[in-house]
C-alpha positions as CSV (number, residue, x, y, z in Angstrom):
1,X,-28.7,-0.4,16.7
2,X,-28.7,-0.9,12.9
3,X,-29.4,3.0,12.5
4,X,-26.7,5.1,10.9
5,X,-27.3,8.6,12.7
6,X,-25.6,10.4,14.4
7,X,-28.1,12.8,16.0
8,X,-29.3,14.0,18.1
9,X,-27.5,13.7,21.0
10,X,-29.7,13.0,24.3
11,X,-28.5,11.2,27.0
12,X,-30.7,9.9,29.7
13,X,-31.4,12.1,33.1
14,X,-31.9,10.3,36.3
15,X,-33.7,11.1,39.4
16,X,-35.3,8.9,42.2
17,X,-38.4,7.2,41.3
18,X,-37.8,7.4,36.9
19,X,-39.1,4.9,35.5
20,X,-37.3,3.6,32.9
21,X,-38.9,1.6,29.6
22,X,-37.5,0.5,26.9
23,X,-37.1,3.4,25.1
24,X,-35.1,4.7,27.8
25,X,-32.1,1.8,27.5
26,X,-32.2,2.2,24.0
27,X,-31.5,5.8,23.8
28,X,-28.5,4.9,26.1
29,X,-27.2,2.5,23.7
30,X,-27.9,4.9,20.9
31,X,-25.7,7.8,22.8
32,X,-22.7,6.4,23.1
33,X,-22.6,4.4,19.9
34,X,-23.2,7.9,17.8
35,X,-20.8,9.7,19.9
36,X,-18.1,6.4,19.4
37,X,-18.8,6.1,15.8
38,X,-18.9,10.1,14.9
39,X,-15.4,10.3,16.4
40,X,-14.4,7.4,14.5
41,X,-15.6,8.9,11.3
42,X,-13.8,12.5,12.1
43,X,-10.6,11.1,13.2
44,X,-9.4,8.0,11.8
45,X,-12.1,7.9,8.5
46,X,-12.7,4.5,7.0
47,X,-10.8,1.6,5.9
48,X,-8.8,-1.8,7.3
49,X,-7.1,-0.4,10.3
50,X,-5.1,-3.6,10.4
51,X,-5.3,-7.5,8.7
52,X,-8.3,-8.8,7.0
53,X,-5.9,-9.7,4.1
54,X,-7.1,-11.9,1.1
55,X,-5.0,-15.3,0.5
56,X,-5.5,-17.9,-2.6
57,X,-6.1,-21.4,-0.4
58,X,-6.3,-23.4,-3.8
59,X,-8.4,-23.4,-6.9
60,X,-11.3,-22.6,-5.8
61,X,-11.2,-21.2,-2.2
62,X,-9.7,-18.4,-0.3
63,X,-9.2,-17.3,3.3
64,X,-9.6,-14.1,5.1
65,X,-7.2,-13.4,8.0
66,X,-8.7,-11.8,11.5
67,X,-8.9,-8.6,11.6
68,X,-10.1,-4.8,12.1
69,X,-11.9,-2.1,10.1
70,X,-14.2,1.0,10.1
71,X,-17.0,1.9,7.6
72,X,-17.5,4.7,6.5
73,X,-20.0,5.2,9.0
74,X,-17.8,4.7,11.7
75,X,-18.9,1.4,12.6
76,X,-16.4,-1.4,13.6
77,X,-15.8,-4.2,11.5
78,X,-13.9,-7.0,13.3
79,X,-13.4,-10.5,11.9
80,X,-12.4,-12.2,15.1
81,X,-10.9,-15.5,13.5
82,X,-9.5,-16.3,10.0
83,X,-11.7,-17.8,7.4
84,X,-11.9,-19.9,4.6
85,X,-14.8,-20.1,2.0
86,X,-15.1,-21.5,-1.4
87,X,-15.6,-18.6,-3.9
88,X,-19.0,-20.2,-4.8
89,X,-20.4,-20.0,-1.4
90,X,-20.0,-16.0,-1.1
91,X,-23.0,-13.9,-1.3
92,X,-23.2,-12.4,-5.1
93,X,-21.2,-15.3,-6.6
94,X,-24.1,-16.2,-8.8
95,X,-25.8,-13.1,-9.4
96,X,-22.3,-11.7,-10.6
97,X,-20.6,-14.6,-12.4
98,X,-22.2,-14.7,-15.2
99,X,-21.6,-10.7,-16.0
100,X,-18.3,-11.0,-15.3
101,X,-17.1,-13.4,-17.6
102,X,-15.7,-11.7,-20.2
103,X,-14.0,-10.1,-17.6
104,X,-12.7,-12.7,-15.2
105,X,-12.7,-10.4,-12.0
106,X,-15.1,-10.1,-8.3
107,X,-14.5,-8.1,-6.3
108,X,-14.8,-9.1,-2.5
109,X,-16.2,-6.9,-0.4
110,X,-17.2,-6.4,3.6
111,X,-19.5,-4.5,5.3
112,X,-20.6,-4.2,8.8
113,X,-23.7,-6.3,9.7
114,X,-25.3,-7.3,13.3
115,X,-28.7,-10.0,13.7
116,X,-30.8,-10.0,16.5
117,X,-29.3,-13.6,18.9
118,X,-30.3,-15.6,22.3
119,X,-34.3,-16.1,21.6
120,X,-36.2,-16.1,25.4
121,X,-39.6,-16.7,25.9
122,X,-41.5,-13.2,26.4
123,X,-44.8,-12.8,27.1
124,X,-45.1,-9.5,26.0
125,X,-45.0,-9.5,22.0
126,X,-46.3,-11.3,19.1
127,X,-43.1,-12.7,17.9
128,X,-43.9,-16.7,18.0
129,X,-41.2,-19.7,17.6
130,X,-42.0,-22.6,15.3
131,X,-43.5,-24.0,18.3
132,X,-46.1,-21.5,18.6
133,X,-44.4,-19.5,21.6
134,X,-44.4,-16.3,21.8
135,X,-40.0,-15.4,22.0
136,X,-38.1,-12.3,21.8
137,X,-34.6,-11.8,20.9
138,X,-32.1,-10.8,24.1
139,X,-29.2,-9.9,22.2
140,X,-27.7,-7.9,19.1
141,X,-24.5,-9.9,17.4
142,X,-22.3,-7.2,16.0
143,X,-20.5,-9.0,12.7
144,X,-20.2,-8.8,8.9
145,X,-21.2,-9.7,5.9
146,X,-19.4,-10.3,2.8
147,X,-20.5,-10.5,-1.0
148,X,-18.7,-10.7,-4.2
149,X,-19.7,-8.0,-6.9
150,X,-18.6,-7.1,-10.2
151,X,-19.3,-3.3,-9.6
152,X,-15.9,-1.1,-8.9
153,X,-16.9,2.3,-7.3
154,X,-17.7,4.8,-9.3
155,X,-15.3,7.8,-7.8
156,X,-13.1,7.5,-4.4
157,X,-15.6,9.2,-2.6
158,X,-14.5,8.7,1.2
159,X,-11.4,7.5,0.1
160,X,-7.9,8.8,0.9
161,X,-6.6,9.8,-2.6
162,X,-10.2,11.7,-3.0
163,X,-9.3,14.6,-1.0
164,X,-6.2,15.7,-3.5
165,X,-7.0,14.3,-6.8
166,X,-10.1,13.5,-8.9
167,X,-10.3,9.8,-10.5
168,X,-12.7,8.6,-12.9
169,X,-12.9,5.1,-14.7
170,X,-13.1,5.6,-18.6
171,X,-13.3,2.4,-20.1
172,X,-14.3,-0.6,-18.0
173,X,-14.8,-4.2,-19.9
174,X,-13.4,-7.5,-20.7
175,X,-11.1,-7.1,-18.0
176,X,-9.7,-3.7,-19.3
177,X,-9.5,-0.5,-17.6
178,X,-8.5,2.3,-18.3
179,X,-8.5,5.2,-15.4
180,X,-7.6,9.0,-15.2
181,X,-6.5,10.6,-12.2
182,X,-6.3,14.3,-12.2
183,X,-5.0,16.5,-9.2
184,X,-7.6,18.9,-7.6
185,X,-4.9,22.2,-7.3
186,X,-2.0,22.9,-9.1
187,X,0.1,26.5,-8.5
188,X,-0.4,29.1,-11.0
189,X,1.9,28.5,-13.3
190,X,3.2,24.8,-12.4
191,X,3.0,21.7,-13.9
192,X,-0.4,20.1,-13.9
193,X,0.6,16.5,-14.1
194,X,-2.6,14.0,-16.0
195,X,-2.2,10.1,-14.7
196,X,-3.5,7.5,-16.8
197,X,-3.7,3.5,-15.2
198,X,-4.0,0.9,-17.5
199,X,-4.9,-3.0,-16.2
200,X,-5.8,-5.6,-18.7
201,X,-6.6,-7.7,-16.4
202,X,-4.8,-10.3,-17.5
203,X,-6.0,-10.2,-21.5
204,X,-3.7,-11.6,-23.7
205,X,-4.7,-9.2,-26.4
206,X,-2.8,-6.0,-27.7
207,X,-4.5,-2.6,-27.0
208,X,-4.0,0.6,-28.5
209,X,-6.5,3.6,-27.9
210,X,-6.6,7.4,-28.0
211,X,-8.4,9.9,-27.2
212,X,-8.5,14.0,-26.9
213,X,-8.5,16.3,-23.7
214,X,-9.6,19.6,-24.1
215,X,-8.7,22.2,-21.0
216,X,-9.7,25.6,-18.9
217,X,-7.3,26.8,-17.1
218,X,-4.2,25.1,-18.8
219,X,-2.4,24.6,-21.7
220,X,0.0,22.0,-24.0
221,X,2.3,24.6,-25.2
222,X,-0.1,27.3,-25.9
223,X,-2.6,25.0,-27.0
224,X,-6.2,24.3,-25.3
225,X,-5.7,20.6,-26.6
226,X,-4.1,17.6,-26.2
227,X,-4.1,14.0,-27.9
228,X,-4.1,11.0,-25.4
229,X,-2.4,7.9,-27.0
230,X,-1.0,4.6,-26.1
231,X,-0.2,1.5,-28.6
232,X,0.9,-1.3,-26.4
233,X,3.5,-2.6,-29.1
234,X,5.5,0.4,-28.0
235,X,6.3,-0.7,-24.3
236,X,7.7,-4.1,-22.9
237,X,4.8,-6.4,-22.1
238,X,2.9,-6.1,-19.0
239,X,-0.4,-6.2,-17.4
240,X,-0.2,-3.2,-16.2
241,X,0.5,0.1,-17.4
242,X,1.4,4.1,-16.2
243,X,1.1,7.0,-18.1
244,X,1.8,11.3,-17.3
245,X,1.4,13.5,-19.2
246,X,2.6,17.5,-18.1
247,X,0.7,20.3,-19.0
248,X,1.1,23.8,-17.3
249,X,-1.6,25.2,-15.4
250,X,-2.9,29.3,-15.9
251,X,-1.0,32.5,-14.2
252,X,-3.8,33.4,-12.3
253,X,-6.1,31.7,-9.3
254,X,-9.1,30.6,-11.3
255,X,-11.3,27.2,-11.6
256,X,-10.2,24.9,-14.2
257,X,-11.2,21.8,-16.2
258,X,-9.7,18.5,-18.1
259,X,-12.4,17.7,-20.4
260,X,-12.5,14.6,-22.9
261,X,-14.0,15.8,-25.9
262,X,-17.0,13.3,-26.9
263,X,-16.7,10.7,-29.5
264,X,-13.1,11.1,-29.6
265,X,-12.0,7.6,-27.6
266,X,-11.3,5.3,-30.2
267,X,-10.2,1.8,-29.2
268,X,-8.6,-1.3,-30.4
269,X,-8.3,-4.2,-28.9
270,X,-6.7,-7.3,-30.7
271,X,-7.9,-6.6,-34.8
272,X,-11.1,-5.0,-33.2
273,X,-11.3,-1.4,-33.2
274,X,-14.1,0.9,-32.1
275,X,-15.1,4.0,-31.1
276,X,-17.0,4.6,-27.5
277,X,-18.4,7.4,-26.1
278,X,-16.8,8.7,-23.2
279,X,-17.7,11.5,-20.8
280,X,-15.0,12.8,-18.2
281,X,-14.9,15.8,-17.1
282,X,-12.0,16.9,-14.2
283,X,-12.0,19.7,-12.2
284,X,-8.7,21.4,-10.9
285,X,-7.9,25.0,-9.2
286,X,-5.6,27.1,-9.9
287,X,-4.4,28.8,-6.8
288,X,-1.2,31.0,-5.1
289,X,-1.0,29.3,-2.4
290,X,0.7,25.2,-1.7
291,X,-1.6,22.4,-2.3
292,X,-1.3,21.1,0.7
293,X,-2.4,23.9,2.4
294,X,-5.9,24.1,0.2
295,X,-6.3,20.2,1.0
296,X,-6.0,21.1,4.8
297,X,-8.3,24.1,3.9
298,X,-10.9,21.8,1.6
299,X,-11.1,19.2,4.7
300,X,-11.5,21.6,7.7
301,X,-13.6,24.0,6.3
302,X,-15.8,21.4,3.9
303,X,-19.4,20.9,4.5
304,X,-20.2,18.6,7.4
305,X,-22.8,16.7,5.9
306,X,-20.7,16.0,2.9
307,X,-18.3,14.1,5.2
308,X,-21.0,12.2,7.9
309,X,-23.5,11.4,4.8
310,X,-20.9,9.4,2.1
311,X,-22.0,9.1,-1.5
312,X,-20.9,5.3,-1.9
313,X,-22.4,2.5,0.2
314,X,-20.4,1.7,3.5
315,X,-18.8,-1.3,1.9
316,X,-14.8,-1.9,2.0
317,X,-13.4,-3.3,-1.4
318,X,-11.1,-6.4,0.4
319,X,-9.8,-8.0,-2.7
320,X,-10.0,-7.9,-6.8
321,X,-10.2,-12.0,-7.5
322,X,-9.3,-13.0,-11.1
323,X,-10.5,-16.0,-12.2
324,X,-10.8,-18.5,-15.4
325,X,-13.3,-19.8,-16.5
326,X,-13.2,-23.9,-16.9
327,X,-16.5,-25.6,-18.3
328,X,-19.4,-25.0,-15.4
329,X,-16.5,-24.3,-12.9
330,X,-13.7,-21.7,-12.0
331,X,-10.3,-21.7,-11.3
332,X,-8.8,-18.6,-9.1
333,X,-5.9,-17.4,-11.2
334,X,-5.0,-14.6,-8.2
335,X,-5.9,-12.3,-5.7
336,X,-5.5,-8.0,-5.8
337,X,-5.4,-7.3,-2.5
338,X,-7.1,-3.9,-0.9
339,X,-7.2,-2.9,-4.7
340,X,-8.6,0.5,-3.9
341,X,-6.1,0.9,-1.2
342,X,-8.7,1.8,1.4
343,X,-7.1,1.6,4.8
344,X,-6.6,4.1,7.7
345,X,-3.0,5.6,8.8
346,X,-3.4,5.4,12.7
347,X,-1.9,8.0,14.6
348,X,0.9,5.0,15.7
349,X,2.1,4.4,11.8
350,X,2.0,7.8,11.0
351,X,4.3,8.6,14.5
352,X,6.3,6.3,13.2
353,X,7.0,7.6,9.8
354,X,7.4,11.1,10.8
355,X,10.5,9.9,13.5
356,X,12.2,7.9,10.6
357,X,12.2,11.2,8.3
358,X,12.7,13.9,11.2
359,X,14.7,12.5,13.6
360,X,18.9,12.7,12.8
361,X,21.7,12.9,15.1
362,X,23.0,15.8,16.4
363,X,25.8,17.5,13.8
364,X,24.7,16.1,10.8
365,X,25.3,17.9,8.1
366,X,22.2,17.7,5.6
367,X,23.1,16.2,2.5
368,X,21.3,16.7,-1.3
369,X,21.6,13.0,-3.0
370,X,21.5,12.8,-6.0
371,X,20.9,9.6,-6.9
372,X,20.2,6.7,-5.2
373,X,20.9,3.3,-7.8
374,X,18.7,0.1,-7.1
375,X,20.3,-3.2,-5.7
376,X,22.2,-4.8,-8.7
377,X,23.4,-8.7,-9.0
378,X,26.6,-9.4,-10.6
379,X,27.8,-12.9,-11.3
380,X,31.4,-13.7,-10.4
381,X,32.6,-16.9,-10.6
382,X,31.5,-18.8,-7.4
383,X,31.0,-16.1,-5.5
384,X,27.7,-13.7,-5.3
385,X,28.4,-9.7,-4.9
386,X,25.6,-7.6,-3.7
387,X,25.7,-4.0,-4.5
388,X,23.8,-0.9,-3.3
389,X,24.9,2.3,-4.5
390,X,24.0,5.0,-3.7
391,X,25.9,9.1,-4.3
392,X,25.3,12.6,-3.8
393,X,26.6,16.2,-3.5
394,X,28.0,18.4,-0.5
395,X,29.5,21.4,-0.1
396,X,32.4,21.8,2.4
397,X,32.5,25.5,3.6
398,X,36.2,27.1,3.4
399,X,34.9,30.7,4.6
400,X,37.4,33.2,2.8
401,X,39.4,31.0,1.4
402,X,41.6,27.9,1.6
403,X,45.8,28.4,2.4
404,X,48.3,25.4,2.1
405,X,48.4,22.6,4.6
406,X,44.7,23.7,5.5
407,X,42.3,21.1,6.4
408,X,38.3,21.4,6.1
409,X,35.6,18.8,6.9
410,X,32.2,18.2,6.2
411,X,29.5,17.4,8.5
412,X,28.5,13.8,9.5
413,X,26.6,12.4,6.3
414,X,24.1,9.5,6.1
415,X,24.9,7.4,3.0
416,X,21.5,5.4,3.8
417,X,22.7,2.2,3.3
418,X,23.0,0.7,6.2
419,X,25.1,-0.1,9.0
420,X,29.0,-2.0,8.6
421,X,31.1,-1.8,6.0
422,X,30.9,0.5,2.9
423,X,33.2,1.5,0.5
424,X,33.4,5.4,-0.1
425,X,35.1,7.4,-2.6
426,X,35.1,11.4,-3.1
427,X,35.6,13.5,-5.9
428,X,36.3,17.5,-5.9
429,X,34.3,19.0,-8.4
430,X,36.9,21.5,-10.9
431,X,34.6,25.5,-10.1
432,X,35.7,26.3,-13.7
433,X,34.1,23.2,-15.4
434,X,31.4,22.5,-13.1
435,X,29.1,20.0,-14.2
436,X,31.3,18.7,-16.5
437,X,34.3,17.4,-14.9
438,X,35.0,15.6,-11.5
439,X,38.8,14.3,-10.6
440,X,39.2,11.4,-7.9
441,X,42.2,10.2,-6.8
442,X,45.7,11.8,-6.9
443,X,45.0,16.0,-7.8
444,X,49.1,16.0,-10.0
445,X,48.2,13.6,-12.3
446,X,46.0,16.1,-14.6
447,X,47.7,19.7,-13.7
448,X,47.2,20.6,-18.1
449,X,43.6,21.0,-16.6
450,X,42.9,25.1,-15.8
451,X,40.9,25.6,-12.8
452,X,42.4,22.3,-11.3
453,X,41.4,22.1,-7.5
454,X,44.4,21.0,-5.6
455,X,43.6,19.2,-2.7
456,X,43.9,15.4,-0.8
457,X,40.5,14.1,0.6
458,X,40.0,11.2,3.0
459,X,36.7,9.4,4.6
460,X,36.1,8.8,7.7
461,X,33.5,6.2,7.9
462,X,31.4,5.4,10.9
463,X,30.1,1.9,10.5
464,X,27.9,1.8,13.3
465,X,26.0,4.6,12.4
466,X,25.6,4.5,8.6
467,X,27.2,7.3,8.0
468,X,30.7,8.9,7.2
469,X,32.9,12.2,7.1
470,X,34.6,13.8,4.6
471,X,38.0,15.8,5.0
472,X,40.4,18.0,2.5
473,X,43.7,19.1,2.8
474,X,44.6,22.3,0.8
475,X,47.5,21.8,-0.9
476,X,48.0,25.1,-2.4
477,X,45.7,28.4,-1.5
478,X,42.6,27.9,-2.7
479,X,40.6,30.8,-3.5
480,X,36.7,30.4,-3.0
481,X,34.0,30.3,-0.2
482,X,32.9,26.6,-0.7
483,X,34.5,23.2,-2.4
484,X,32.2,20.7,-4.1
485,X,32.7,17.3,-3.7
486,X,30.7,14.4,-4.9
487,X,30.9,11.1,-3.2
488,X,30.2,7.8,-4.2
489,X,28.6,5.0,-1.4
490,X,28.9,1.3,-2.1
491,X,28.2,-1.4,0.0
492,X,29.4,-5.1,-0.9
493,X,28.0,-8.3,0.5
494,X,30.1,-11.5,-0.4
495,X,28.4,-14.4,0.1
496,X,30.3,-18.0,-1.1
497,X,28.2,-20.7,-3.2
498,X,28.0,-22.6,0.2
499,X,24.5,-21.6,1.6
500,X,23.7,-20.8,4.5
501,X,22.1,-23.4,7.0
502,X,18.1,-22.9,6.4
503,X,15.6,-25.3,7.6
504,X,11.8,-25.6,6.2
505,X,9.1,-27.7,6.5
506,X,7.3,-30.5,4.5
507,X,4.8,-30.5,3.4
508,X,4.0,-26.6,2.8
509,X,0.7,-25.6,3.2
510,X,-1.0,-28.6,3.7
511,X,-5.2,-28.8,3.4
512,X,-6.9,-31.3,5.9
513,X,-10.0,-31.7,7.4
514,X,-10.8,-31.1,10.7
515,X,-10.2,-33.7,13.0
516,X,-7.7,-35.1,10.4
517,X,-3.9,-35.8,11.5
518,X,-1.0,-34.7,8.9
519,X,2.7,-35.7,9.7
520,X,5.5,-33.1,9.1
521,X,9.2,-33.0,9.0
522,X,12.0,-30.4,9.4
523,X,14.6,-30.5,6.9
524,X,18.4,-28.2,6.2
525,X,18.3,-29.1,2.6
526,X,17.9,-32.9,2.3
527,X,18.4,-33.6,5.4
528,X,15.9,-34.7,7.9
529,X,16.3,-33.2,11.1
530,X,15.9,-36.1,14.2
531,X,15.5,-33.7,17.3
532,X,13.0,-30.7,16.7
533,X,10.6,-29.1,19.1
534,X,7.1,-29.0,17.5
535,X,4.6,-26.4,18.8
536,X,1.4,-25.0,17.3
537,X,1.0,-21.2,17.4
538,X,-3.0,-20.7,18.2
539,X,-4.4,-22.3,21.4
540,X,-6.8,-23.8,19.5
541,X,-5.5,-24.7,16.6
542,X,-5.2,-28.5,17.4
543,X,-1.9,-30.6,18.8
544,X,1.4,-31.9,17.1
545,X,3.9,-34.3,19.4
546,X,7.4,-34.2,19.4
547,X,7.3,-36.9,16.4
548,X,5.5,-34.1,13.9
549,X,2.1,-35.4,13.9
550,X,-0.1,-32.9,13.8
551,X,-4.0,-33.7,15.2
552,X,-6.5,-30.7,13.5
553,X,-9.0,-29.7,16.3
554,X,-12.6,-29.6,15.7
555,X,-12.4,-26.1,14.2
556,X,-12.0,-25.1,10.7
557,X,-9.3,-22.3,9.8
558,X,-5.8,-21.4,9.3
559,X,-3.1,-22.3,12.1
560,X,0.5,-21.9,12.3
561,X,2.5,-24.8,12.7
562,X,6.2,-23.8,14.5
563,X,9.7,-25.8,14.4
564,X,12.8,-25.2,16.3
565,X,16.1,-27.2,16.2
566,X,17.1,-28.7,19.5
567,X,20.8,-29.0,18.3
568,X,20.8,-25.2,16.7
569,X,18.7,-22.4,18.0
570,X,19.0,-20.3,15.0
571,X,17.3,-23.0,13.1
572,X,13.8,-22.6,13.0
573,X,10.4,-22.3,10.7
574,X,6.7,-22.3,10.7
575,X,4.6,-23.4,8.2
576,X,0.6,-22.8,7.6
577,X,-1.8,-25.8,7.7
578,X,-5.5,-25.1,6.3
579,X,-8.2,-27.3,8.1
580,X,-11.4,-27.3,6.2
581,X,-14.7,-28.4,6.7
582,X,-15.5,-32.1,5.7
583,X,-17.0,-32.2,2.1
């Protein structure tokens, strides 16, 4: 069943007295594999549906964890087990390793693969064992294969970002890349926003390049040009790098183009500077309507055989695997996992996400933040303070008009960061100086101020919720439809210098052979712990007694090894033991 059609569709039609041959069985194998695998294709698309993800086991070796895909022909990928191989012993090593060199990246891929198992003796075929006797195969092993190759795809074609952008690699050697992503609509008039990645791959040389865009259906401030350039002295130090530049797409529906006019990329890597020819040329459109409605449009209404025949070979790209080169040898210097990000968002995940964003409780008032600050450390003596911030805006209807002793109140709002306590305070913004000034605290203490808003505010906070209320008390007549207030969310976690009780393992990660015993301990700090209950997570993943000796079974892989205090149940761990073949 190796064939990669999905038509046509015949089924088999039985009546008393058919006589079925071979042909027969195999067109009934062939039916409802085409019609499993064209659903497949149609609904979920291609990519890792879940696992399969790409660990460093040492310096030369990695592991691949079970797992599931589909191809983009809609065949299933499983790997039923996890995996170890030595980078050398991969399909493509050689043939690749040598090209890749100067850049010090593979690229692991998978594809689906199936052999022909069970031979039985048959005396109806020509097929002879080294014996002489004539054998046929009784079964078909659905599997994989993978390879390593140096080759990155050309376009996304089939992949997820394809549908609403356009990518194309520019510059691709001695580790550098340099990639442009361009969206394929933009509304007349908008912004058309460019996207240029930059990964060095882990050179240790300054680059600086540049190069010119020329457009159709867009313009740089009135101009049909634009000049591309980065000089890496200019940002702080990184591998990576993320560019966007705005341009502003036509006033009318029409078919436009980012172009890169030709001889214009000049590069310069280290004190070497060159000039390569470059060809890249984008296609956008220009439309009245949202983009995401022309996305649904371009998938429902695209060409069928566009979408069951794909350009690129039914490969998945698992991992990007950097290495360094030592003498005849390697050493892995680290893993990229799923480096084109091709996966699939099954209807569960995607159920998921849509309740987190659309499901609130009743009588919440929506709320427009502002700004959301990232979680900061401040040092404080002996003591720790975590802070989250996070503010916004509301408005606090007041219908005509707000008369002394009056009290409004705004819906329930979610300050999003999490449940207990959180420290709150509000602000009424002055109507007469709006965006400029915003009094908290006690209203008398600046009355010189014209336009002053004079009112008391509280907050109500609900910390098993997440959320809190905000309430005003007129103190004179207020004049006005709606009050402003901004609020201010911070949550504080103190935590002494004494840690918390935490017990791990030793050794971590051991590698063993099969067969091979390996003794572990649990330990809170330095402190050996006497009374632990060992366990090992997979039934087959060898024994460990109450003592912490471990006994590897037979079979090579990756097994969890599980520790729980006797004395405290909150105290546990698990650590990872590889068992590898013997050398």
């Amino acid at each position: 069943m190796k064939d990669r059609n999905y038509f046509p569709m015949e089924r088999n039609r039985y009546y008393y007295g058919k006589l079925l041959s071979v042909e027969d069985f195999q067109r009934e194998q062939a039916y409802m594999n085409h019609k499993r695998r064209l659903l497949n294709r149609l609904l979920y698309g291609d990519g890792i549906l879940c696992g399969m993800q790409v660990l460093e086991v040492d310096e030369e070796s990695i592991s691949i964890e079970m797992g599931v895909a589909l191809d983009a022909f809609g065949r299933e990928i499983v790997v039923e087990q996890p995996i170890v191989k030595r980078l050398s012993v991969i399909d493509g090593f050689q043939e690749n390793y040598n090209e890749s060199k100067s850049e010090g990246a593979l690229y692991l891929c998978i594809e689906y693969s199936e052999q022909a198992t069970d031979p039985i003796y048959s005396i109806g075929t020509t097929t002879k064992n080294e014996e002489g006797k004539p054998v046929e195969f009784n079964r078909w092993k659905e599997g994989y294969h993978l390879f390593l190759t140096s080759e990155e795809p050309e376009k996304n074609t089939g992949f997820l970002e394809e549908i609403y952008e356009e990518s194309h690699t520019l510059f691709a050697n001695n580790g550098i890349r340099i990639r442009q992503i361009v969206p394929r609509y933009v509304q007349c008039g908008e912004d058309l926003v460019i996207q240029l990645f930059i990964d060095k791959g882990g050179s240790k040389e300054e680059i600086a390049f540049q190069y010119e865009l020329e457009f159709i259906g867009a313009s740089n401030h009135g101009q049909e040009h634009m000049l591309i350039s980065f000089q890496e002295t200019d940002w702080t130090p990184s591998d990576t790098y993320y560019l966007k530049y705005v341009v502003q797409a036509a006033l009318q529906e029409m078919e436009g183009s980012v172009r890169i006019r030709p001889n214009s990329f000049l590069l310069e890597i280290g004190s070497h500077k060159q000039t390569f020819s470059v060809e890249g040329n984008f296609t956008f459109h220009v439309i009245q309507e949202r983009q995401e409605t022309a996305v649904w449009k371009s998938v429902c209404e695209g060409a069928a055989e566009d979408i069951l025949s794909p350009a690129q070979p039914p490969r998945l790209y698992l991992a990007r695997i950097h290495f360094i080169q030592a003498g005849d040898t390697y050493v892995i210097e680290g893993v990229d996992r799923r480096p084109f990000g091709q996966y699939v968002w099954n209807n569960r995940l995607l159920g998921a996400m849509e309740q987190m964003s659309l499901v609130k409780p009743e009588n919440r008032q929506p709320v427009k933040v502002d700004s959301t600050l990232p979680a900061k450390t401040i040092e404080t003596g002996e003591n720790v303070l975590q802070h989250r911030v996070a503010a916004g805006t509301v408005e606090i209807p007041l219908g005509i008009g707000g008369a002394a002793g009056q009290c409004f109140y705004s819906g329930e709002i979610v300050h999003g960061l999490g449940l207990g306590s959180v420290f709150i305070t509000v602000g009424a913004v002055i109507p007469k100086r709006q965006g400029r000034e915003v009094v908290f605290g006690t209203r008398d203490i600046f009355q010189e101020n014209a336009g002053q808003v004079n009112v008391e505010t509280a907050v109500k906070l609900y910390m098993d919720k997440g959320s809190f209320q905000i309430g005003v008390r007129c103190l004179k007549e207020i004049h006005g439809d709606v009050l402003t207030i901004n609020w201010l969310a911070i949550r504080e976690r103190e935590t002494t210098s004494e840690e918390k009780k935490t017990m791990t393992i030793q050794p971590e990660m051991p590698r063993i052979h099969v067969r091979e015993t390996q003794y572990f301990e649990a330990l809170v700090g330095d402190e050996r712990l006497s009374r632990v209950e060992w366990s090992v997570k997979e039934p087959e993943g060898g024994s460990i007694n109450e003592n912490g000796l471990y006994q590897a079974p037979s079979q090579p892989g990756i097994y969890e090894i599980l520790a729980q205090s006797l004395e405290d149940r909150n105290l546990r761990a698990f650590v990872y033991v590889i068992v590898a073949e013997e050398a």
